[in-house]
C-alpha positions as CSV (number, residue, x, y, z in Angstrom):
1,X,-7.1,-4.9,18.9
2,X,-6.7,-2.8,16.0
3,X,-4.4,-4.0,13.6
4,X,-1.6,-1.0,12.8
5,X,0.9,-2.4,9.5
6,X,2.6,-0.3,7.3
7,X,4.4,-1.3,3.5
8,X,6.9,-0.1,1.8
9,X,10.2,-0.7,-1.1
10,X,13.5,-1.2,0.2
11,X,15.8,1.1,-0.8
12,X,18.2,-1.3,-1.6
13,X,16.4,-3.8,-3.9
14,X,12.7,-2.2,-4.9
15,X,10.8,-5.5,-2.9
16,X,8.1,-4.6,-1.1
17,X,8.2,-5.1,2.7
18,X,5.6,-5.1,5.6
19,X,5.8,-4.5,9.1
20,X,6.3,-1.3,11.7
21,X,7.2,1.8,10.6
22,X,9.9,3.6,11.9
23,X,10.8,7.2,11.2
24,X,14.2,8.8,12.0
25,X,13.2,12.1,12.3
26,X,17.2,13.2,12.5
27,X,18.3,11.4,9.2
28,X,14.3,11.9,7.6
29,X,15.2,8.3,6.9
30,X,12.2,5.6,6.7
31,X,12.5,2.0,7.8
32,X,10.3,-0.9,8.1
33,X,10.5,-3.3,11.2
34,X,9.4,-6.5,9.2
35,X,7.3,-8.9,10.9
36,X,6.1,-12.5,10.1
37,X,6.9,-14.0,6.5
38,X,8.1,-10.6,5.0
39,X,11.5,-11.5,4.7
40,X,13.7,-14.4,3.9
41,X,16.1,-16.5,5.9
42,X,19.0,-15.0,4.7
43,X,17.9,-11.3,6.2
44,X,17.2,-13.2,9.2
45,X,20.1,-14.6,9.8
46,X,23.8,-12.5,10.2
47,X,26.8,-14.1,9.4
48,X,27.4,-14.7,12.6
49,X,24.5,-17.3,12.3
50,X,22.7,-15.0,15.1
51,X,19.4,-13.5,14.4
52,X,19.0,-10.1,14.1
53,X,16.4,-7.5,14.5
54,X,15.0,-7.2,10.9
55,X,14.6,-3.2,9.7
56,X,15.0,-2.3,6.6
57,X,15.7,1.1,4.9
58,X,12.5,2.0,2.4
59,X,11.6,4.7,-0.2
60,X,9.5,7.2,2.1
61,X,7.3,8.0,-0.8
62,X,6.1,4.5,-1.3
63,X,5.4,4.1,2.4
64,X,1.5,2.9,2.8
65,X,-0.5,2.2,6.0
66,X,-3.2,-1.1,5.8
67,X,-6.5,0.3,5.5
68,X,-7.9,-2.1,7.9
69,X,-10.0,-3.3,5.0
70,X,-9.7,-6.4,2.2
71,X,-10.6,-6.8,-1.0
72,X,-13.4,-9.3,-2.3
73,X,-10.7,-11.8,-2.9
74,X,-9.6,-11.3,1.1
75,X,-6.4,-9.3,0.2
76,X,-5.3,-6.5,2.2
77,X,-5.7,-2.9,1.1
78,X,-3.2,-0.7,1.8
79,X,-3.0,3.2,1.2
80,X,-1.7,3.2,-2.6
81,X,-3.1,0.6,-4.1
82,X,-5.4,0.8,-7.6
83,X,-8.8,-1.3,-6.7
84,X,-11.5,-1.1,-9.2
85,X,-15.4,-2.0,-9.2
86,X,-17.5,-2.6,-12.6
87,X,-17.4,1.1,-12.9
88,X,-14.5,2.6,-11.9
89,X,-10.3,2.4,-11.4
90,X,-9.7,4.2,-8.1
91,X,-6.8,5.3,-6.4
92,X,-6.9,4.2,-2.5
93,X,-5.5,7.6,-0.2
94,X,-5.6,8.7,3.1
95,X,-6.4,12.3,3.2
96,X,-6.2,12.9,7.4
97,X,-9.5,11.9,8.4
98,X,-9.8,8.5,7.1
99,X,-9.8,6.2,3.7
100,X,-10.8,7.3,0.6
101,X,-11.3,5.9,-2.8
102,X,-10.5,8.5,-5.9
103,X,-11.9,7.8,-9.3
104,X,-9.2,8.0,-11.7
105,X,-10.6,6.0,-14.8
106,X,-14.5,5.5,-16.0
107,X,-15.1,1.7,-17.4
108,X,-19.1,2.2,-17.7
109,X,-21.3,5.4,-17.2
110,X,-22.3,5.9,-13.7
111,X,-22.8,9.5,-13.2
112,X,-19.5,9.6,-11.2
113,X,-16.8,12.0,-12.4
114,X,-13.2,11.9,-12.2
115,X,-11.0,12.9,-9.2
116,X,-14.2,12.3,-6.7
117,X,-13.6,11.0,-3.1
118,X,-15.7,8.4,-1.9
119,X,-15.6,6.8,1.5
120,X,-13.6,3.3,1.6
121,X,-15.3,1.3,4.5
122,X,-18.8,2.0,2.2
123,X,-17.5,-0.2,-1.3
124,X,-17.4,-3.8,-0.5
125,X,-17.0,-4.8,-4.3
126,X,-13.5,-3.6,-4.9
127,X,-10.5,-5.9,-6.2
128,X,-6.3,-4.6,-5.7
129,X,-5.5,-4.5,-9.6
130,X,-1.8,-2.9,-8.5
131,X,-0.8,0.0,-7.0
132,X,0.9,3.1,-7.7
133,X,4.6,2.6,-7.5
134,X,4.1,-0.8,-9.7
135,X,1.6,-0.2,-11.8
136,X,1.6,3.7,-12.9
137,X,0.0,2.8,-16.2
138,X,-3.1,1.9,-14.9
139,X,-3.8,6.0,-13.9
140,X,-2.8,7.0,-17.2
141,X,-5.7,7.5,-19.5
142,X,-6.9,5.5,-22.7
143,X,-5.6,7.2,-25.9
C-alpha cells in the first residue's frame, strides 16, 4: 500500500506537523490530521481529559506531500525540502507529473546548469540539508 503523508506549519505556532491533509474548500483553509508521534500529549488530550481528533490549522503554502523516497541517511523527503549531492543544492518540487530535483546552487563543475529538472526516483545520493520555509538562505547565492 502506497504510503500518502502530507507536512505542514501550524498556523498557530510555526512547528511542523505531519499527517492527512484536509482542505476546506469553503474557508480555503488547510489542516493537517496528525498521525502517530506528531504531536504531544497535551494536544491529545482536551480539558475534559477526553481525547480528541487531532487536526491542526497550517500555512497552505508550506504544505508538502512525502515523495515516497528517503535520503541516504533513511529520512523522508518531502516536496520542499533542499537535498544536495557532491555537486549540487537542489530544491525538491512536484511539478504535476511527478518529483523533481532543481538545481539551485553549483558546489563542483559538472556540466549541469542552474534551474534544471532532474527526475527524483533516479539520485540515490541525496541528503535533506533543510527546506525552504526553514532554511531560505541555503537558495540564496554565494556573494
Amino acid at each position: 500500500m502506497r504510503e500518502i503523508e502530507f507536512r505542514g506549519k501550524r498556523k498557530d505556532n510555526g512547528e511542523w506537523v505531519y499527517g492527512y491533509l484536509i482542505v476546506d474548500e469553503i474557508s480555503d483553509k488547510y489542516y493537517i490530521f496528525s498521525k502517530g508521534n506528531s504531536c504531544n500529549e497535551t494536544d491529545r488530550i482536551g480539558e475534559e481529559g477526553l481525547l480528541h481528533i487531532l487536526t491542526f490549522e497550517v500555512i497552505p503554502e508550506t504544505v508538502g506531500q512525502y515523495t515516497r523516497l528517503k535520503d541516504k541517511k533513511g529520512k523522508k523527503i518531502f516536496e520542499g525540502d533542499i537535498v544536495k549531492d557532491q555537486y549540487c543544492i537542489y530544491e525538491v518540487v512536484y511539478d504535476g507529473n511527478g518529483y523533481y530535483i532543481q538545481v539551485v546552487k553549483l558546489l563542483k563543475e559538472c556540466g549541469t546548469a542552474k534551474g534544471l529538472l532532474y527526475d527524483l526516483s533516479d539520485y540515490k545520493d541525496l541528503e535533506i540539508i533543510g527546506n525552504i520555509y526553514d532554511n531560505p538562505e541555503l537558495l540564496e547565492e554565494e556573494l
